[in-house]
C-alpha positions as semicolon CSV with decimal commas, in nm:
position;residue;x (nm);y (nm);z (nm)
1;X;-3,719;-13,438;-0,514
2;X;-3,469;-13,181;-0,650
3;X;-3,513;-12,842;-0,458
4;X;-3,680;-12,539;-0,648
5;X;-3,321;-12,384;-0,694
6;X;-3,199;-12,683;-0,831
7;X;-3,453;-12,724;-1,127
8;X;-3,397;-12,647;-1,489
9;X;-3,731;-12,483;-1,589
10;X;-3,758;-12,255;-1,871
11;X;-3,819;-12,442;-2,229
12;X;-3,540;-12,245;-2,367
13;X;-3,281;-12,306;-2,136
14;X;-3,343;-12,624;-2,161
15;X;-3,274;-12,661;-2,513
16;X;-2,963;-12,457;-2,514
17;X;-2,815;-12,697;-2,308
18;X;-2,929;-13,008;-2,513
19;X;-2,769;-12,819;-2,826
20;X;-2,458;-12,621;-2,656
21;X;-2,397;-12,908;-2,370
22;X;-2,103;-13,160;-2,334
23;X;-2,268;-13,498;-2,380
24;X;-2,192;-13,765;-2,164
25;X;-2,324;-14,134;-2,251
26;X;-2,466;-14,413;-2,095
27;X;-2,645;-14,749;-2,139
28;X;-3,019;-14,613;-2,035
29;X;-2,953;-14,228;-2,039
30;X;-2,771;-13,946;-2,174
31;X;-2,683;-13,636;-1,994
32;X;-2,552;-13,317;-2,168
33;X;-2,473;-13,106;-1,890
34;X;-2,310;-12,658;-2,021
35;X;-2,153;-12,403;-1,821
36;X;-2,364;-12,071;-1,790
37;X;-2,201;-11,761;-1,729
38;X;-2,394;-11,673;-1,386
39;X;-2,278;-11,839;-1,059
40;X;-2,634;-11,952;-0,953
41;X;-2,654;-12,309;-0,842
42;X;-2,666;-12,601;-1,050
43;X;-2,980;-12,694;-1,195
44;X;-3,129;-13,030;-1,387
45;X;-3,404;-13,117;-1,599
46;X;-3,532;-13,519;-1,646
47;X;-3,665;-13,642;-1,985
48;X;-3,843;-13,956;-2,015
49;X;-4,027;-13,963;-2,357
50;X;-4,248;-14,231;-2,484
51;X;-4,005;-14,407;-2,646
52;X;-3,922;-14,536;-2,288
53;X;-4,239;-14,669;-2,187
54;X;-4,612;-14,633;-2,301
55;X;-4,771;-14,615;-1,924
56;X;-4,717;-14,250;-1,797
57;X;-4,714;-14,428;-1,448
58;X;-4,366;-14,599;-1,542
59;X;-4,266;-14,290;-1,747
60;X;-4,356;-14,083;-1,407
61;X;-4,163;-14,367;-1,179
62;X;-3,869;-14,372;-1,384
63;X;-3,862;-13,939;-1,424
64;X;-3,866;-13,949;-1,003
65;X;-3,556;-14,185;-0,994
66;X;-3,339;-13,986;-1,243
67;X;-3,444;-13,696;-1,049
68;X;-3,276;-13,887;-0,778
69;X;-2,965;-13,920;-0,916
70;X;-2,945;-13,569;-1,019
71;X;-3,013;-13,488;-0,632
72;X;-2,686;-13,689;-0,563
73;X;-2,495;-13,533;-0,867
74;X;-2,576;-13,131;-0,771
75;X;-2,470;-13,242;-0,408
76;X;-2,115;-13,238;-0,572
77;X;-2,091;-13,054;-0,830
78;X;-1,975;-12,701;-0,882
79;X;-2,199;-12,432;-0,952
80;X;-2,272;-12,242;-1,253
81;X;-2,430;-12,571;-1,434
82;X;-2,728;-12,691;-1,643
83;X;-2,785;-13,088;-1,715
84;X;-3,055;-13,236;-1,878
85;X;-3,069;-13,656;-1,828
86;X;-3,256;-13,783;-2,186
87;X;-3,386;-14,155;-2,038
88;X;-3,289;-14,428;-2,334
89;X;-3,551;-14,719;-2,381
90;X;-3,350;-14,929;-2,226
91;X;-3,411;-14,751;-1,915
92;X;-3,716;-14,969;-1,899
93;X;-3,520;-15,305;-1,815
94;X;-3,379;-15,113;-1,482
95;X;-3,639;-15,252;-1,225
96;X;-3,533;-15,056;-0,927
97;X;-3,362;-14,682;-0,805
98;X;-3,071;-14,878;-0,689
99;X;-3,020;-15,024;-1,047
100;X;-3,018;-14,683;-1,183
101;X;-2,783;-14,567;-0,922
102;X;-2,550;-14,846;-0,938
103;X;-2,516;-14,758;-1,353
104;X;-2,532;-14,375;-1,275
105;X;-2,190;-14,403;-1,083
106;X;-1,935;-14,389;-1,369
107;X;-2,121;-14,093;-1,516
108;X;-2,118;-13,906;-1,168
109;X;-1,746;-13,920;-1,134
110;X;-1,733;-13,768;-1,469
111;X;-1,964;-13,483;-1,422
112;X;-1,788;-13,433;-1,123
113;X;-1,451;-13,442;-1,200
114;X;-1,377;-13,288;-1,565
115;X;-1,608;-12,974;-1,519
């Protein structure tokens, strides 16, 4: 679970950084990740829509896994962030966390390094 600081909350911040944020692609999500002008730690949002899966259990499973991998992404990056991970349907054909890690790894060293 991400830590309270660490959450993107507010509607509209969330959707300044899905319009104004660098977007970075993968297979079974997206991530658009902007620079604010504060120096507040780095915060994330999760979106898994209903294009993803119908069951809001799976929906709920998968949100708690990309949560996950935003854990391991804040852990390194630098501060002053927003990111917002937009799950792709074909999130649904990952069966486990380690999947999503494993595929989440090329996208980490890019948030990471060109920020």
């Amino acid at each position: 679970m991400l830590p309270h600081s660490n959450r993107l909350h507010r509607q509209g911040d969330v959707r300044r950084t899905l319009r104004e944020g660098r977007l970075i692609r993968g297979r079974s999500f997206v991530v658009r990740i902007a620079q604010r002008s504060d120096k507040e730690p780095t915060r994330a949002a999760v979106v898994v829509g209903k294009r993803v899966h119908a069951l809001a259990v799976k929906r709920h499973m998968y949100q708690r896994w990309l949560r996950e991998v935003c854990r391991d992404v804040i852990k390194e990056a630098p501060i002053g962030y927003d990111m917002v991970v937009v799950a792709q349907p074909s999130l649904a054909r990952l069966t486990s966390l380690a999947e999503i890690m494993e595929e989440a790894q090329p996208l980490l060293k890019l948030l990471t390094s060109k920020k």
